[in-house]
C-alpha atoms as one frame of an Amber mdcrd trajectory, in Angstrom:
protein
   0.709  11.300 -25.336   2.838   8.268 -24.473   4.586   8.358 -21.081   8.422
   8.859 -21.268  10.596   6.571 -19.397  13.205   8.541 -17.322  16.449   6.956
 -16.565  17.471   8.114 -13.316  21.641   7.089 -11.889  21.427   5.217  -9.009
  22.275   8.175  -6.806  18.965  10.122  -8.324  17.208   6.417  -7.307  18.701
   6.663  -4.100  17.487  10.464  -2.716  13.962   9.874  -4.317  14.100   6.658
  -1.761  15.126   8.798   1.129  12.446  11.240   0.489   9.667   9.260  -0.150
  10.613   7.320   2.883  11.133  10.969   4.764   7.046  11.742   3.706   5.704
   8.054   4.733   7.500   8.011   8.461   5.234  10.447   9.807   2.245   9.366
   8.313   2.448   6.134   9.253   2.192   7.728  13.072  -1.199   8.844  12.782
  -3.409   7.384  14.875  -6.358   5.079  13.865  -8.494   7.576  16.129  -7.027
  10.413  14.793  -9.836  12.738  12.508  -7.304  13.010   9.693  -6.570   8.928
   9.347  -8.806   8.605   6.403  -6.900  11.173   4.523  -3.892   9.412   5.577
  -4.270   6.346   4.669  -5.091   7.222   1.092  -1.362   9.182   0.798   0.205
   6.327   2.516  -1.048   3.800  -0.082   0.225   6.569  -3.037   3.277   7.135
  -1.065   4.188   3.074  -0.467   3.667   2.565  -4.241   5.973   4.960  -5.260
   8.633   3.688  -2.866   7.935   0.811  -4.251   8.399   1.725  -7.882  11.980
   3.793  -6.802  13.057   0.359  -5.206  11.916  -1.590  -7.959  14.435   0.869
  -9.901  17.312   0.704  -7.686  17.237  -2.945  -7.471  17.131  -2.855 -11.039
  19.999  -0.164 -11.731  22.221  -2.433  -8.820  22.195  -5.596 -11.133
């Protein structure tokens, strides 16, 4: 099955940027010390990419 591109409007772009940046704030809090870092750090990684990707869009979309 080939993966579908989805065209999103800017505004979609825009609240998926909010949210993903919403879910990485209080990650990024967790202390190195903290039991649950290792988890952490593995969501933050997914979670930075896909920020990435909806910028990536946005800047895209904005040209």
């Amino acid at each position: 099955m080939a993966a579908e591109k989805v065209a999103y409007s800017l505004e979609e772009l825009q609240a998926r940027q909010h949210l993903w940046r919403q879910a990485i704030a209080p990650l990024e809090t967790i202390s190195s010390s903290s039991e649950l870092y290792g988890l952490v750090q593995g969501k933050l990684l997914s979670y930075r990419v896909r920020l990435h990707v909806v910028n990536q869009q946005i800047f895209t979309e904005e040209k």
